[in-house]
C-alpha positions in Angstrom: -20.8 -25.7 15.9 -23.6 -25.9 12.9 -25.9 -27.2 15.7 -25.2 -23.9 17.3 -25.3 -21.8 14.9 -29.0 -23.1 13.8 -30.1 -22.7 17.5 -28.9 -18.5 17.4 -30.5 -18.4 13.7 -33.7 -19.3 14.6 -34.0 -16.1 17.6 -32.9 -13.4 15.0 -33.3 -10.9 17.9 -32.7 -8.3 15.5 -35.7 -8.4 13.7 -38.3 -10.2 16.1 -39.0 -10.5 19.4 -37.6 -13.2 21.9 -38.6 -14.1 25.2 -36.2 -14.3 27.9 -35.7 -18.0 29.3 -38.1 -18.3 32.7 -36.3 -19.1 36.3 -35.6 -23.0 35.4 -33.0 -21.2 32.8 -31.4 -23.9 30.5 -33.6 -27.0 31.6 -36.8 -24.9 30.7 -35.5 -24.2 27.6 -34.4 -27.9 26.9 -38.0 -29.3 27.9 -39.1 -26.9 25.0 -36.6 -27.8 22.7 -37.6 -31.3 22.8 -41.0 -30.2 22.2 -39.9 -28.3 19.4 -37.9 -30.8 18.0 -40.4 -33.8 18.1 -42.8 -31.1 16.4 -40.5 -30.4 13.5 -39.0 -33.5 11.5 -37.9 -31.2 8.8 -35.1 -29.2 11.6 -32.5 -31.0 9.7 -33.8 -29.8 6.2 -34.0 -26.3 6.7 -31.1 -25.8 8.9 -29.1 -26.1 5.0 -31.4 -22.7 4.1 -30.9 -21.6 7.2 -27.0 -21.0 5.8 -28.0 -18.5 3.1 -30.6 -16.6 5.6 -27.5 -14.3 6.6 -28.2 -11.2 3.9 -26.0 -8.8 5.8 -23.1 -10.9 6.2 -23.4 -11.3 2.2 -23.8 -8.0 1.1 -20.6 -6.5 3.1 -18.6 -9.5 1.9 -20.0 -9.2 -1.4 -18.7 -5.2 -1.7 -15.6 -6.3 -0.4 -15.1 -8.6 -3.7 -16.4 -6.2 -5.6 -13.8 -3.7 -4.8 -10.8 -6.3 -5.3 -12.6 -7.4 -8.8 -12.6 -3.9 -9.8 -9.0 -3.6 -8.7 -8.3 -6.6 -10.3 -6.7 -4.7 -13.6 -4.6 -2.1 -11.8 -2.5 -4.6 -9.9 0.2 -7.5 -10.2 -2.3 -9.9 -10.5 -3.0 -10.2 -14.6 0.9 -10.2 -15.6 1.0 -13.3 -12.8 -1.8 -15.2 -14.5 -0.4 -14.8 -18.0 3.1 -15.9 -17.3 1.5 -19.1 -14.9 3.1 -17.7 -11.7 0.6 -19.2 -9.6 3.5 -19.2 -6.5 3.0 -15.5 -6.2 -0.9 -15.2 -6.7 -1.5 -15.3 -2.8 1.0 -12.9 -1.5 1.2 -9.8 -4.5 0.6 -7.0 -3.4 -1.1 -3.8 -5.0 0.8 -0.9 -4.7 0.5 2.2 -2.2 -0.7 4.3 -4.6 -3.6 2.0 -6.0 -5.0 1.1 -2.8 -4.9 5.2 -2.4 -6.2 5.2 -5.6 -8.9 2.8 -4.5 -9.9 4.2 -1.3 -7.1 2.9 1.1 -7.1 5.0 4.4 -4.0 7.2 4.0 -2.9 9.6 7.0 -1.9 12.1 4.6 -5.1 12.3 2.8 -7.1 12.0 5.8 -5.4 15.1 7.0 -5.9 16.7 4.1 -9.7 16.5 4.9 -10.4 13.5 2.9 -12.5 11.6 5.8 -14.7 9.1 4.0 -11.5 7.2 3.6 -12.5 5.7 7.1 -14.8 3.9 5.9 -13.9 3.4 2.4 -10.7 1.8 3.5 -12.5 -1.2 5.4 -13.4 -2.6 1.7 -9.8 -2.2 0.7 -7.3 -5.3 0.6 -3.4 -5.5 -0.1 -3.6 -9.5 -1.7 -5.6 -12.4 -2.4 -4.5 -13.9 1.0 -5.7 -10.5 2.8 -9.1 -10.5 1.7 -9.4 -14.1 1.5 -8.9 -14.7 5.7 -10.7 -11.4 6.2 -14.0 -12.5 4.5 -13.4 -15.7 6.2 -13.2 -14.1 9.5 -16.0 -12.1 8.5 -18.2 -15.0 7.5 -18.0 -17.6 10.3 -18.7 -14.0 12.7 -21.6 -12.5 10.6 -23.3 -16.6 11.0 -23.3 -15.3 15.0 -24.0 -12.0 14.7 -26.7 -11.4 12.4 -29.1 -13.4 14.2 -28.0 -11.2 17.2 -28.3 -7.8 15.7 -29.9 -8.0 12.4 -29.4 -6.6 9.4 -29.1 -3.4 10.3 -27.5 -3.4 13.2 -25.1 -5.8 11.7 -24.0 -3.4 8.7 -23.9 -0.6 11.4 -21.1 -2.0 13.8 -19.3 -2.9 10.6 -19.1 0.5 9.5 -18.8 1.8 13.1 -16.1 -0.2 14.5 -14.1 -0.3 11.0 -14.2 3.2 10.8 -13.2 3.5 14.6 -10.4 1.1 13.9 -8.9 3.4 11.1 -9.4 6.4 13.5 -7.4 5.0 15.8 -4.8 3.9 13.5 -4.6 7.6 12.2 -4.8 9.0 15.5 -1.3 7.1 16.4 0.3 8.1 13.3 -0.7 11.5 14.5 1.4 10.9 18.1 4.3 9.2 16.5 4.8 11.4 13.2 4.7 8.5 11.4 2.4 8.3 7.9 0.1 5.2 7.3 -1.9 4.0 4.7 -4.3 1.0 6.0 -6.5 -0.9 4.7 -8.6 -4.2 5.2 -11.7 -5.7 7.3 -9.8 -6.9 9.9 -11.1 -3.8 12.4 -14.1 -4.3 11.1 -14.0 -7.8 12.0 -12.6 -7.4 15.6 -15.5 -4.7 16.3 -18.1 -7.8 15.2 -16.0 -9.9 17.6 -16.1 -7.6 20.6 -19.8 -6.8 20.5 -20.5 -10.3 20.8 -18.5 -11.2 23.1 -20.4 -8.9 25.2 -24.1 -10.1 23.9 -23.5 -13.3 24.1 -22.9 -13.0 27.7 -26.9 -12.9 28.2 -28.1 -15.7 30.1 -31.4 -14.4 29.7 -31.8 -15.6 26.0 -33.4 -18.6 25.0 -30.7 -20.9 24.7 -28.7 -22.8 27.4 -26.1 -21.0 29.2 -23.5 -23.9 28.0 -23.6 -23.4 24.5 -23.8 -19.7 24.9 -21.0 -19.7 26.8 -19.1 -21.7 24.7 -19.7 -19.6 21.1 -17.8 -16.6 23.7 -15.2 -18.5 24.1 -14.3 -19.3 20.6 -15.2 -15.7 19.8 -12.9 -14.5 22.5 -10.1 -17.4 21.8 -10.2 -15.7 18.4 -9.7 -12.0 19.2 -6.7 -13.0 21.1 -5.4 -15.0 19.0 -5.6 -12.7 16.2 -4.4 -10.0 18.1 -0.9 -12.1 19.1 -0.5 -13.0 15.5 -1.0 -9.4 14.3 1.9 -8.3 16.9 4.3 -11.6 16.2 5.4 -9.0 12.6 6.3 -6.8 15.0 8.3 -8.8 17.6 10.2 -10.4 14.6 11.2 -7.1 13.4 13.2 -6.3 16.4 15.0 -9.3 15.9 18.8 -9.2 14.0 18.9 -9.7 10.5 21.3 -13.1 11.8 18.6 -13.6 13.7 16.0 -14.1 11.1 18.1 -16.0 8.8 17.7 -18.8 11.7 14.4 -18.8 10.7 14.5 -18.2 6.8 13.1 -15.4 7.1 14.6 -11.5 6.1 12.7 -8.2 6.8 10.9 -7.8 3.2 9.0 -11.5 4.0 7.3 -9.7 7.6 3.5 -8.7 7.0 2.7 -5.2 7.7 -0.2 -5.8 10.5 -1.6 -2.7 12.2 -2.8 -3.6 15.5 -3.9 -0.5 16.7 -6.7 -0.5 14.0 -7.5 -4.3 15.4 -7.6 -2.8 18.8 -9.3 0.1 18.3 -12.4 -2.1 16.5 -12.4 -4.5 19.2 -12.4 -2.2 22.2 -15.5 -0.3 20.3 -17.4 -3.3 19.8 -17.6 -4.2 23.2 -18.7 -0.6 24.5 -21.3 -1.0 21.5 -22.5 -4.1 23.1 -22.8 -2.5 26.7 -26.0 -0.7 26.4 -27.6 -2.9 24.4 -27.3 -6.1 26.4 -30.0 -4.9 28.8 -32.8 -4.9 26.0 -32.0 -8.0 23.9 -35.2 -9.6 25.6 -37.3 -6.9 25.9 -38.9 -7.3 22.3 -37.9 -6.1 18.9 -39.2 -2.9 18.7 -37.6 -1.7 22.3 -33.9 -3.6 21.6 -34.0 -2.2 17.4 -34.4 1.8 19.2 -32.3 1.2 21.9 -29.8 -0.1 18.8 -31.1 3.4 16.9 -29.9 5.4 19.7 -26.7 3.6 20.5 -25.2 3.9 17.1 -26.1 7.3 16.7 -24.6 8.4 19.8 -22.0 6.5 18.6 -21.2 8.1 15.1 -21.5 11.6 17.0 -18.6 10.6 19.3 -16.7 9.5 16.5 -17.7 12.6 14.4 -16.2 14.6 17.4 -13.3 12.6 18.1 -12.2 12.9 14.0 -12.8 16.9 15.0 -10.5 16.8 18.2 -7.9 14.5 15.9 -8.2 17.1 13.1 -7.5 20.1 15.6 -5.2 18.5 16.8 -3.1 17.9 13.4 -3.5 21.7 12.6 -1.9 22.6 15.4 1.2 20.8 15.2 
């Protein structure tokens, strides 16, 4: 995977050009590769910088922190240290009304007109264990992405498909009558996911269709499976309270997963992807303002679905 993961660093499509591979398709690009790699006995060296050369990735997971360290204080977390109930650190959870407090995407305040919660509330986390697989997620994604969509376009379908995620959380809360409060990367995450499962479906960049098409699969293998985790809460819950014992398990121990946020940023990640997959190989300035014109047509039909939402709500 590292291997890979240099190879898709070294295009950064994003922010320079790239050439799409000629008709021999992956054998011309391996006859160059050799080249390239008989030219540069240093690959191995700089692939370890190459690691740090993924600024987007670090500044959205570096907010993320900096929102838990500032809600460090205002949660369970300090009382656990000081009586050495280190058992508890992982799964402690901050309280509705701090993660309110701190942004947290709330149905109720959303209705009351308090939109930026959409997006405030993808840098929001519940526990330690939350936002430690969620930057996790994030990292290993933003290593395949950035090179892919730059810096740019990298913090844009964060904040896109996160805030899309949320949308669609609050817009089934809407249908059901029920109210939410959601927080966490994970849509955010899924969006990053979907778009490149779609980008990396290119067979005209310059690396071999194998190893593209194996980075999809573990992309794609991990939306799935993150999506069937996210709905096992909600099959357990159906289960008997006899039922759970079986498994030493009772209702209070069942995470509270919102898969309609997960779903909502993965379905808009791969309609992001969709127009831009044509330009990828046409050259940077071409692919960076068809990526101009795809995220603001974007934000407007979010801006207009949050209208039709918020019509919606008034007349209920």
């Amino acid at each position: 995977m590292d291997d890979q993961i240099d190879e898709l660093s070294a295009l950064e499509i994003g922010d320079a050009p790239l050439l799409p591979v000629a008709a021999g398709g992956a054998q011309s690009w391996t006859q160059s590769g050799a080249q390239t790699r008989s030219q540069s006995p240093s690959r191995r060296s700089s692939s370890r910088y190459s690691l740090y050369a993924y600024p987007a990735t670090y500044l959205l997971m570096g907010i993320n922190i900096a929102v838990f360290a500032v809600m460090f204080f205002s949660g369970p977390l300090p009382a656990l240290i000081q009586h050495h109930d280190w058992s508890r650190l992982l799964l402690a959870p901050y309280s509705g009304q701090t993660l309110e407090r701190f942004g947290g995407t709330s149905s109720y305040l959303i209705q009351s007109g308090q939109w930026w919660r959409l997006v405030t509330g993808t840098f929001v986390h519940v526990t330690v264990l939350h936002i430690t697989l969620n930057l996790w997620c994030l990292w290993n994604l933003g290593l395949f992405g950035e090179p892919l969509l730059g810096k740019r376009g990298l913090v844009a379908v964060y904040l896109l498909t996160g805030s899309t995620g949320m949308l669609f959380s609050y817009a089934w809360s809407l249908l059901t009558g029920q109210g939410v409060l959601v927080v966490g990367a994970s849509g955010a995450v899924f969006g990053i996911a979907g778009i490149l499962i779609v980008l990396l479906s290119n067979r005209r960049l310059a690396v071999p269709w194998e190893d593209l098409r194996s980075l999809r699969r573990q992309v794609i293998f991990f939306a799935v499976a993150n999506l069937v985790l996210g709905m096992t809460p909600q099959a357990l819950g159906m289960a008997s309270r006899s039922q759970l014992q079986l498994l030493h398990l009772h209702p209070g121990m069942l995470p509270r997963i919102d898969n309609t946020a997960h779903l909502g940023g993965l379905l808009s990640g791969l309609l992001l992807g969709l127009p831009l997959l044509p330009r990828m190989t046409a050259g940077r300035e071409r692919y960076r303002a068809r990526q101009r014109a795809t995220f603001g047509f974007a934000t407007l039909l979010l801006c207009l679905f949050g209208y039709a939402l918020a019509r919606f709500s008034q007349g209920r």
